[in-house]
C-alpha positions, -999 to 999 in steps of 0.1 A, spaced: 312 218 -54 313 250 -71 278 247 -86 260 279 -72 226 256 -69 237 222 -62 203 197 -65 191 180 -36 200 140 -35 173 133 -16 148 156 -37 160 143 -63 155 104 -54 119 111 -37 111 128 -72 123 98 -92 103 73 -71 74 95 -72 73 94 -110 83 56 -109 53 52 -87 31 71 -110 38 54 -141 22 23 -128 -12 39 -120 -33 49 -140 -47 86 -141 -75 100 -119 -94 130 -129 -119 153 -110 -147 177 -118 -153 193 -91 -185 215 -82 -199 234 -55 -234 217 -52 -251 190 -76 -271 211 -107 -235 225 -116 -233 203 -147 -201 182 -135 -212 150 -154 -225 170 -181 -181 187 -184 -174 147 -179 -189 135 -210 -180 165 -231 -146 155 -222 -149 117 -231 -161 121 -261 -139 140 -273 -110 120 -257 -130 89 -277 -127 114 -313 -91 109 -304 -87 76 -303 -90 68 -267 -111 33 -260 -140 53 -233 -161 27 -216 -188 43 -188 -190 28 -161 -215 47 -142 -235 77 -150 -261 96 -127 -285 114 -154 -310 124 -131 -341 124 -157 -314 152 -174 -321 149 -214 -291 172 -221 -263 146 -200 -284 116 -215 -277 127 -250 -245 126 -243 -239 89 -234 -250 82 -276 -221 63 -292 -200 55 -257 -202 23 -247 -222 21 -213 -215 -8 -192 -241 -28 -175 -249 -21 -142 -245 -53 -115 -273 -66 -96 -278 -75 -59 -305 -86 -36 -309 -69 -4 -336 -77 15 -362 -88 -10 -351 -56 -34 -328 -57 -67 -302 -26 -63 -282 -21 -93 -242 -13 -92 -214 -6 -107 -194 -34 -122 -157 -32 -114 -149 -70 -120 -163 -63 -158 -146 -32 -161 -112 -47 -150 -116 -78 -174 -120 -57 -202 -100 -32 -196 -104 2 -215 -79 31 -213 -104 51 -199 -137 50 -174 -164 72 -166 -176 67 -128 -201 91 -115 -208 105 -78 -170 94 -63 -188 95 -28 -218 71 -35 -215 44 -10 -221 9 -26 -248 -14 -17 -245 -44 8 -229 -75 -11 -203 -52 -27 -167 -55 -26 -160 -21 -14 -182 -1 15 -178 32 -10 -174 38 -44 -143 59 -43 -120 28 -31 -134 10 -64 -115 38 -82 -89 34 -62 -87 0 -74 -91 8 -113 -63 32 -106 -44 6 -94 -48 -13 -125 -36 11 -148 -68 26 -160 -78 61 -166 -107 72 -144 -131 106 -147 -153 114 -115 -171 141 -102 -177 152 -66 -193 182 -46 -172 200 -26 -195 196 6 -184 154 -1 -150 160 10 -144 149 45 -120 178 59 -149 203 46 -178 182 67 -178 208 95 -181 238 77 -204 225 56 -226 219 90 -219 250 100 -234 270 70 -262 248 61 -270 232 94 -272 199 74 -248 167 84 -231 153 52 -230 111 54 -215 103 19 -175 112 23 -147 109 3 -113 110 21 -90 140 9 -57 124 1 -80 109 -30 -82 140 -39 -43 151 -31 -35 123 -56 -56 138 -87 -37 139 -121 -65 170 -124 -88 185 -107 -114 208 -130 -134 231 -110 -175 230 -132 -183 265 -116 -217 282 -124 -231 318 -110 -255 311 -80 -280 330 -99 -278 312 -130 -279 278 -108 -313 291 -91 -325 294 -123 -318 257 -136 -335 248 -101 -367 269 -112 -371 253 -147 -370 222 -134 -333 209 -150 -318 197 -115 -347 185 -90 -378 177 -100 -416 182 -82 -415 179 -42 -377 175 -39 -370 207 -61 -390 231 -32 -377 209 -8 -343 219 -18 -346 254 -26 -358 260 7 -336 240 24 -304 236 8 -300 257 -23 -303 291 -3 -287 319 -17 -265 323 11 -252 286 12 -245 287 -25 -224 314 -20 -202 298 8 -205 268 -9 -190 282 -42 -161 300 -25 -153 268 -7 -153 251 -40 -131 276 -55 -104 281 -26 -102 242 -24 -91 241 -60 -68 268 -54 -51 251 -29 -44 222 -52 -37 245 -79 -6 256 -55 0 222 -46 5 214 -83 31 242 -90 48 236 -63 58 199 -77 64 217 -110 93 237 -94 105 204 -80 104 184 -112 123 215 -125 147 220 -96 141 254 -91 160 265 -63 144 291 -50 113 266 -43 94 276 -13 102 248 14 84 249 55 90 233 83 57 229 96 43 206 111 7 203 128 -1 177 160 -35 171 171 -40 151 201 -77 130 204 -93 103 223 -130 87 229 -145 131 228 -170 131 201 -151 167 193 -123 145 183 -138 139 143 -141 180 143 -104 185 157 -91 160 129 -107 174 98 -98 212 108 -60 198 111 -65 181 77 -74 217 65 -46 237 79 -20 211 68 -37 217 34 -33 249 29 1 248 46 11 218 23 28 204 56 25 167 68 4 163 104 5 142 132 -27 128 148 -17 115 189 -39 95 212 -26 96 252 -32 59 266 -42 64 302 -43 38 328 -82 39 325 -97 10 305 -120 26 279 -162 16 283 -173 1 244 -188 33 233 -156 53 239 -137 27 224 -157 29 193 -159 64 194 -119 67 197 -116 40 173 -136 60 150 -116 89 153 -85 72 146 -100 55 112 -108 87 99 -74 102 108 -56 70 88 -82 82 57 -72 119 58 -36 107 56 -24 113 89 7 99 107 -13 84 142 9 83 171 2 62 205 16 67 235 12 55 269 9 86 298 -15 100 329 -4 134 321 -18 139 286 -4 173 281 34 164 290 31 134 264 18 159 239 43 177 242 68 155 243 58 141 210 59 177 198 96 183 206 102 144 198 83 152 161 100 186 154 62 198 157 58 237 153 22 239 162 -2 220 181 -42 220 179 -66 215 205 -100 227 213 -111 255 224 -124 254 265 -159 255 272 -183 260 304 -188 221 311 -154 212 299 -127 219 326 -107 193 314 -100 208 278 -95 244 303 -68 228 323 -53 212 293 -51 244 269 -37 263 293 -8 237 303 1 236 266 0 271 264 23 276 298 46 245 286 44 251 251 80 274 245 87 280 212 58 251 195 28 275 189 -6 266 202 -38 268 185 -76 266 198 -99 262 176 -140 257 183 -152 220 174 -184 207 164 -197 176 181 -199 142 156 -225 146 137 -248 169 155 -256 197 180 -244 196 214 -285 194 228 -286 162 215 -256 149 223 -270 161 263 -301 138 257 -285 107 246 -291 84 275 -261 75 296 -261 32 303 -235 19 327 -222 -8 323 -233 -40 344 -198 -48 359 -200 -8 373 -234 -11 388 -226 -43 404 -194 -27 425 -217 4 432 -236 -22 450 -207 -41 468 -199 -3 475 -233 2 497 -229 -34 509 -195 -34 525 -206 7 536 -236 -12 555 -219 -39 571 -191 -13 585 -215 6 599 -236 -26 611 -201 -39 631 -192 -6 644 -225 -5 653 -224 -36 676 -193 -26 689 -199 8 698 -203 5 735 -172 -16 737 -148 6 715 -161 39 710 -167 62 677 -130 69 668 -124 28 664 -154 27 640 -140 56 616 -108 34 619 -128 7 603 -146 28 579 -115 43 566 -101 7 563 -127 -4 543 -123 23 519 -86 14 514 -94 -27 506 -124 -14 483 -98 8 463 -78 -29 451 -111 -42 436 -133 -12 427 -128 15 401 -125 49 413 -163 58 415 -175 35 435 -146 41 458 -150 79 461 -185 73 464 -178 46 496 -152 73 508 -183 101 513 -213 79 522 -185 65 546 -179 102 562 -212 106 565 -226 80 581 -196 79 607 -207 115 612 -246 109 616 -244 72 634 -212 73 653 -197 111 665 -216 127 691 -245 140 688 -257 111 669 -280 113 643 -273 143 634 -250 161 610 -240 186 638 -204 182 655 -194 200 687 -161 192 698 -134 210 680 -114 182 678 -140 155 662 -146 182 636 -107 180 630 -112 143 624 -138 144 603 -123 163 581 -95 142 579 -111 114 578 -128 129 547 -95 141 535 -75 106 540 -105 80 526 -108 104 496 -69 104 491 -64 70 498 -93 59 475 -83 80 447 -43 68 449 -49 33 450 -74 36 426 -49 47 403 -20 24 415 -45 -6 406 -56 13 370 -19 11 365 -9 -15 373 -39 -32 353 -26 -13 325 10 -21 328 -1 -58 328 -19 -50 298 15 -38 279 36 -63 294 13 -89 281 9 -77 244 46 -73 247 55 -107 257 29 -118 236 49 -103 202 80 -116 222 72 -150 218 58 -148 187 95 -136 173 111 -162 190 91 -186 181 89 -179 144 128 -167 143 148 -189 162 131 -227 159 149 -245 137 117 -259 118 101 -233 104 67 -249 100 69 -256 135 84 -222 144 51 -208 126 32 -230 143 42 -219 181 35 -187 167 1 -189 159 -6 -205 190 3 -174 209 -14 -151 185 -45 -170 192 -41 -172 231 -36 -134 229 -60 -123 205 -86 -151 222 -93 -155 183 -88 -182 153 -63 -167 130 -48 -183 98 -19 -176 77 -16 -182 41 22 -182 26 32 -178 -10 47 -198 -36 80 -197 -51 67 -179 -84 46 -153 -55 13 -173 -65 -6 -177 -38 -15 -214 -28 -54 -229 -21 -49 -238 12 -37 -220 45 -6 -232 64 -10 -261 82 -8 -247 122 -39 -223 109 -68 -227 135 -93 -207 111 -105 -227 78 -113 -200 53 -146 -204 30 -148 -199 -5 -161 -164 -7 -131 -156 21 -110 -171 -8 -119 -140 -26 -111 -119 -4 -76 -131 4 -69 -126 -30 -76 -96 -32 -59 -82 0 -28 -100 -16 -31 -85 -53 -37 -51 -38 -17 -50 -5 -42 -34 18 -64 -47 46 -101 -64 35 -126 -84 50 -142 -76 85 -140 -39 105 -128 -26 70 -141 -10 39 -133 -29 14 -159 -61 16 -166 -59 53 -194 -86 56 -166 -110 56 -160 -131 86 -124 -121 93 -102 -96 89 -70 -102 66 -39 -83 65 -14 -85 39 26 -96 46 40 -73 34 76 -60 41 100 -28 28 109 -56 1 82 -81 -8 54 -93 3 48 -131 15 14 -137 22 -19 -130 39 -27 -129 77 -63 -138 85 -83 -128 121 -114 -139 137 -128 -122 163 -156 -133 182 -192 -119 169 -192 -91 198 -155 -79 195 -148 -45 183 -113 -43 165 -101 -13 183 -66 10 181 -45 -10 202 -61 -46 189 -52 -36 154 -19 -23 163 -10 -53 177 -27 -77 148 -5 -51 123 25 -57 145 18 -97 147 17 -98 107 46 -74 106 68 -99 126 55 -127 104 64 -111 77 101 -108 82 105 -143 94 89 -159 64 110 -133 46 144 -142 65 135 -179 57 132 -168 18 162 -153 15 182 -181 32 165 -207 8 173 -180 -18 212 -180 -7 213 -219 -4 199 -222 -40 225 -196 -53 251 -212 -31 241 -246 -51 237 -230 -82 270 -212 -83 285 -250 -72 275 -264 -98 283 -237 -124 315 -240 -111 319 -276 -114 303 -276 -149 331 -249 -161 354 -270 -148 345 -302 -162 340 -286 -199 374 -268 -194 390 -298 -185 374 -324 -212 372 -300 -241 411 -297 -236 413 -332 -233 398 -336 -266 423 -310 -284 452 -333 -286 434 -366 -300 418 -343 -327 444 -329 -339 464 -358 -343 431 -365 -364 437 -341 -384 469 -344 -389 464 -380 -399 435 -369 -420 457 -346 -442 481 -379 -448 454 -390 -463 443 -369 -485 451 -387 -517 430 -418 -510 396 -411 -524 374 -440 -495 346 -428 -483 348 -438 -449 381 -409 -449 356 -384 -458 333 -398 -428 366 -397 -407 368 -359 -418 331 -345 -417 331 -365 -379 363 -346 -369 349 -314 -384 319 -319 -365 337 -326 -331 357 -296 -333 334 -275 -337 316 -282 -306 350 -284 -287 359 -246 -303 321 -239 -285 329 -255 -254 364 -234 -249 344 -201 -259 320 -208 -231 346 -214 -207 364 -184 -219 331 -162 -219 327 -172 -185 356 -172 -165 354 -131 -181 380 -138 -208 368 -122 -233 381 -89 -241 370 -72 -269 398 -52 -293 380 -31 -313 395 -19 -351 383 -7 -384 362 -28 -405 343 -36 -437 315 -57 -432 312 -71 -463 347 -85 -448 331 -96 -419 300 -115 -432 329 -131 -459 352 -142 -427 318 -156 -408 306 -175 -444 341 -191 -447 335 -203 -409 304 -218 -412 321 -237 -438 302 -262 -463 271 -270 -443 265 -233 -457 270 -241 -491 241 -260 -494 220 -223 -494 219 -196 -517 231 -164 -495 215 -134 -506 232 -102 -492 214 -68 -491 244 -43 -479 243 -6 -489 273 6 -511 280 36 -490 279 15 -455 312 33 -436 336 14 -419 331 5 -385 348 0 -357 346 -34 -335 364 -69 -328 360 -83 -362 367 -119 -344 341 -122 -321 316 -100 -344 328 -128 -370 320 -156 -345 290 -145 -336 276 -139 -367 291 -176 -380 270 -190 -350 236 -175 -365 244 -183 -399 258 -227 -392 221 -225 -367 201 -213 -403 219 -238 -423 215 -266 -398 180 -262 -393 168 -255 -425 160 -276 -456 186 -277 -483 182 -254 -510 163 -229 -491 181 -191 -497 192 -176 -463 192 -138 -466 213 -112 -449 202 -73 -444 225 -51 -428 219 -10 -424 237 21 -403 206 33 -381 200 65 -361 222 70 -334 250 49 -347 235 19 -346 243 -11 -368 212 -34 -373 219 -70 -393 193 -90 -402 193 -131 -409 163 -145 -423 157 -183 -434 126 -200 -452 127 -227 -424 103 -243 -394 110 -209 -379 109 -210 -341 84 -233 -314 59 -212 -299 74 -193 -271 111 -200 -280 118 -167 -288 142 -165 -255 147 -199 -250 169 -207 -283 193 -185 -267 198 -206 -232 227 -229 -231 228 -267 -245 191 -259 -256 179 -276 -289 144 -272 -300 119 -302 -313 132 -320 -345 169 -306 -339 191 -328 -363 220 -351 -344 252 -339 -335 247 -302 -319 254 -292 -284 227 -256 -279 254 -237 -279 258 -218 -308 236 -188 -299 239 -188 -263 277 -181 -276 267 -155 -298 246 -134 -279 271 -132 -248 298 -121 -271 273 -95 -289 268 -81 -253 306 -82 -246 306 -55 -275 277 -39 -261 252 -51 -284 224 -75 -285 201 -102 -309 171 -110 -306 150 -137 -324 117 -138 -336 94 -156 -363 88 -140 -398 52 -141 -411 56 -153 -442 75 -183 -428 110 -189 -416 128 -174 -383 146 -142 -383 177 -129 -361 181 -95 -354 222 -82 -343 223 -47 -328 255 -29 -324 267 6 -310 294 12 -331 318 43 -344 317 50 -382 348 72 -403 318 96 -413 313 108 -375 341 119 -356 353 93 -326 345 102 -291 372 110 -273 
């Protein structure tokens, strides 16, 4: 405690799983430029070749030359990798291969243009999640990218060339760089390469010089470039000072919220958050308000859309369920720790945003507010104004029982207005309003509450027909009349929106309910699943599947049984590889979309334990709450088939520590059993000794034989039941290899033993018994199984680090193919073994090699014969003992 800078545990722990994390992927590498004509792929293959001069195996696996004889020159001597080919629509398109690039694997790959999207047929919707993918597998990637491709820089891009950008890539591909190398170039000199011809050619060169390569947009578009990689550049010292536990590392609490929903200045509100918690280098939280409302299909996609693009830019996306949109902002702000919140800035036709800035503003306290100007998705307001405006046919239809049940009001006050007078028929108007709010949505109703007024005013209230009123007190009723059907509408208009919704959330939560239950608590799991499934299905109003893995985390050819959707063979494809890489694939995703159904992986904090497939109908759209509550489905799924691994997991260990149990005490038991008999044997034997029959020296090799695997049984037993305890002491061991040679007794004598043991080899300090036991082990297993007369050699040397390395090499067999592990499990014996041996010999020694710390490993020599390898930490009289 009286460090003066103490290091962070959990600093330090994110750090060590960060660098964990990063050692399986490969590395990703960016050139980065401001336009195209910059020469990024030109810097790219400079670089590979000379990582290639330095031994590096460079394969490319995609390169844009553009007609450029300068960057073609430069693919000579790599190795360029064939381009795939697909059909589409009567037309051969030609793409990169990532299958062939993952099958033969080189340390490093060249893939041009990171924001090219793919054509139809290809595994992934854009070419940056193939690298993604490569990265994934440990490989090396270069790329290059414009600046005016990366999605939070979209709407400034708009803004300063007027031009709408459709080829993205998301930013946090670009947050996990190993480098990012900015290819700058002068706009002058640039303007010149457009003038001799070296970056468009013809038509498309004054195209783009009057269009997009302006002076002025170069110049924005350069210091964009440069600021971008300045930002990372601070980014990347900032982990530096981590790695190095400064302590005077700057540290924020910031934290950015951004609330959206179906506005098409949602997209514009996302990527300007992306870019303030950038250059902040603070996470950000991206909230949607679920109103009682049901979304129309365009604002669902539209809001779905939003959301998507949120999950790319690495945002967390929050979903709450609220009328007042502004109190559940902020109560996710305070909830969050949030210390600023973005939303748009008001504008003339949008009282809505008005009324909700200033709330925040007002309600805010201490959380700052920001306003900021958004664009409209992709385009100008003007043409969002002329898109035509289709209502759906369920809302024209109760505009139409609106005018009907109006008319036929107005037709029975009508008929009874000589009987009952004008104040009974606004009675009846006003009625009607209130039994059209339970079916109708609020515009019909509101419309029915004014045509309603009206007509009571121009049919009924004296004078009729006309919009004039002369008594005070009709002009009092009207008015509240107006008042109450308008009121009245509107409340239980919201009261059945509600309610609708609440039914909504009550059923997706009973829904997940049942699914726990059913999948937790049945006793058969297959039928547990089943039950699940069912309710999935009756929820979802879809065919889902659910494919489990195997005990070795293989997955199996056929779904689980209670699976109402029969997966093709190309969906086989893509199950596999949701599974291998642990993300979503298949339909409403990126990554081969043209699939019929959607498949999520299982995956928990721990493992994952399958694949969970969807299919929707042909017209669904998979929006925010549908895939919430597919992702929660799978997640629930997940742990159960989890919780029943781990109790088949705890059974089997249960079993298995049984039966070890019983096994140690059975050898216990019989190898002391068999103690007493042989040395009576022996004892019997030595009587003996002067009568020279062989069936005496039978009696004694038989006895030799059988003690020796009762002496292996006890040190089992005794290396088991954690017996062993080593006493370590000074030692020769020349000593050592003479105690474990008289041991092994005469089956040894049958080989010459060469011995290679430097004359200045120290003492050393160990147990000479179990060193010497061990070491007898190796040497009876290379008498045993090798031919008599061949030598058996013995190498022993003092390495770096105090580390004593002794080699045992015979001329024999050597070892079967993948035995190299296996002639160390117990009461194993490999092909051919002679009669008489138990598979215990090594097994022994390596346990009591590890009880001293040390190991052996076995391998096969390639001139013949196996070869055992003892390593031992040990303490020698040159160095001075630890303390």
């Amino acid at each position: 405690m009286t460090e003066p800078h103490r290091p962070d545990p959990d600093a330090l722990l994110a750090e060590l799983q960060r660098a964990e994390k990063e050692s399986r992927l490969g590395r990703l590498f960016i050139f980065l430029g401001m336009c195209p004509g910059v020469g990024k792929t030109y810097a790219m293959l400079q670089a590979a070749r000379q990582r290639q001069k330095e031994g590096v195996k460079v394969m490319v696996g995609v390169v844009e030359t553009h007609g450029r004889s300068e960057t073609a020159a430069l693919l000579k001597d790599l190795e360029v990798l064939p381009r795939r080919k697909l059909e589409h629509r009567g037309h051969i398109l030609e793409e990169f291969d990532l299958d062939a690039v993952l099958q033969q694997r080189p340390e490093l790959v060249l893939v041009d243009e990171l924001a090219h999207t793919n054509a139809p047929g290809s595994r992934h919707f854009k070419r940056y999640q193939d690298v993604i993918e490569l990265i994934g597998a440990g490989l090396d990637v270069y790329t290059t990218v414009n600046v005016q491709h990366i999605e939070s820089q979209v709407d400034i891009v708009r803004q300063i060339t007027g031009i709408t950008i459709q080829e993205t890539v998301p930013d946090s591909i670009l947050d996990h760089a190993h480098e990012i190398e900015l290819v700058d170039l002068s706009v002058e000199k640039l303007l010149d390469r457009m003038a001799a011809g070296k970056v468009y050619l013809g038509d498309r060169a004054e195209w783009a010089v009057s269009n997009f390569f302006k002076e002025g947009n170069l110049t924005a578009l350069r210091e964009m470039a440069l600021r971008f990689t300045a930002e990372h550049v601070d980014r990347d010292l900032e982990d530096i000072r981590r790695a190095k536990r400064v302590s005077t590392a700057w540290k924020t609490n910031a934290r950015l919220l951004v609330g959206v929903g179906p506005s098409p200045y949602s997209e514009s509100l996302i990527r300007w958050t992306r870019r303030a918690a950038n250059r902040l280098s603070c996470p950000w939280i991206v909230a949607w308000v679920e109103g009682s409302k049901r979304l129309v299909p365009a604002d669902e996609e539209r809001l779905s859309r939003s959301l998507a693009l949120a999950r790319k830019l690495g945002a967390e996306v929050v979903s709450v369920t609220g009328e007042d949109v502004a109190a559940s902002l902020l109560q996710i702000a305070r909830d969050r720790n949030v210390s600023q919140i973005v939303v748009g800035k008001p504008g003339n036709r949008a009282w809505r945003h008005r009324s909700l800035s200033d709330r925040l503003v007002q309600e805010s306290g201490d959380i700052d507010v920001c306003m900021v100007r958004p664009e409209l998705a992709g385009g100008s307001a003007r043409s969002d104004k002329l898109q035509p405006v289709e209502l759906p046919a369920g809302l024209v239809a109760e505009y139409v029982w609106a005018l009907g049940l109006t008319f036929a009001v107005a037709l029975l006050g009508w008929l009874l207005l000589p009987y009952t007078g004008y104040v009974f028929a606004g009675l009846v108007f006003l009625l009607a309003v209130i039994v059209a709010a339970v079916r109708l949505g609020r515009g019909p109703v509101l419309t029915m509450a004014a045509l309603s007024a009206f007509t009571w005013d121009y049919f009924f209230i004296p004078p009729r027909f006309t919009l004039h009123i002369n008594q005070p007190h009709d002009i009092v009723m009207f008015v509240m009349f107006f008042i109450v059907a308008f009121s009245m509408g509107h409340l239980t208009t919201r009261l059945r929106q509600r309610e609708q919704a609440e039914r909504r959330r009550q059923r997706q939560t009973a829904a997940l309910l049942r699914v726990t239950q059913s999948a937790a608590l049945t006793a058969e799991p297959d039928r547990g699943l089943e039950e699940a499934l069912r309710a999935i299905n009756e929820f979802l109003r879809a065919d889902t599947a659910v494919v489990v893995r195997n005990m070795d985390r293989s997955l199996p050819h056929a779904v689980h049984e209670a699976s109402t959707l029969k997966p093709s063979a190309k969906e086989w494809g893509v199950i596999n590889w949701s599974y291998q890489n642990k993300q979503p694939a298949g339909r409403f995703t990126d990554t081969l979309p043209e699939s019929e159904a959607a498949w999520f992986p299982l995956q928990t904090a721990t493992s994952q334990m399958g694949v969970f497939g969807v299919r929707l109908s042909e017209k669904a759209l998979m929006d925010f709450t549908t895939r919430q509550s597919i992702e929660a489905f799978a997640l629930q799924l997940a742990l159960v088939l989890e919780k029943e691994h781990f109790i088949f997991a705890v059974r089997h260990a249960e079993l298995m520590e049984q039966s070890e149990r019983l096994q140690r005490t059975l050898l216990d038991s019989v190898s002391h059993e068999l103690k007493t008999p042989l040395a009576v044997i022996h004892a019997a034997l030595e009587g003996l000794s002067d009568v020279k029959n062989p069936y005496v020296e039978e009696i004694h090799t038989a006895s030799a034989r059988l003690q020796r695997v009762v002496n292996h049984l006890l040190q089992m037993t005794r290396i088991e039941s954690a017996a062993v305890q080593p006493v370590r002491e000074w030692c020769l061991l020349g000593d050592l290899i003479e105690q474990a040679r008289h041991s092994v007794g005469e089956v040894l004598d049958k080989h010459p033993l060469a011995m290679d043991i430097p004359a200045d080899l120290p003492a050393v300090k160990l147990d000479p018994n179990l060193f010497a036991q061990a070491l007898a082990n190796i040497l009876h297993n290379a008498a045993v199984y090798t031919p008599d007369g061949s030598p058996v050699e013995i190498h022993a040397a003092l390495q770096h680090g105090g580390i004593l390395a002794v080699r045992i090499a015979d001329r024999g067999p050597g070892l079967p193919q993948n035995g190299e592990e296996q002639v160390f499990q117990k009461f194993y014996r490999g092909p051919g073994s002679p009669t008489g041996g138990t598979g215990l010999g090594l097994s022994i020694s390596r346990a009591l090699l590890r009880s001293l710390d040390g190991d052996v490993k076995a391998s096969n020599r390639p001139d013949g014969g196996a070869e055992f390898v003892i390593t031992l930490p040990v303490e020698t009289l040159t160095t001075p003992s630890l303390p």
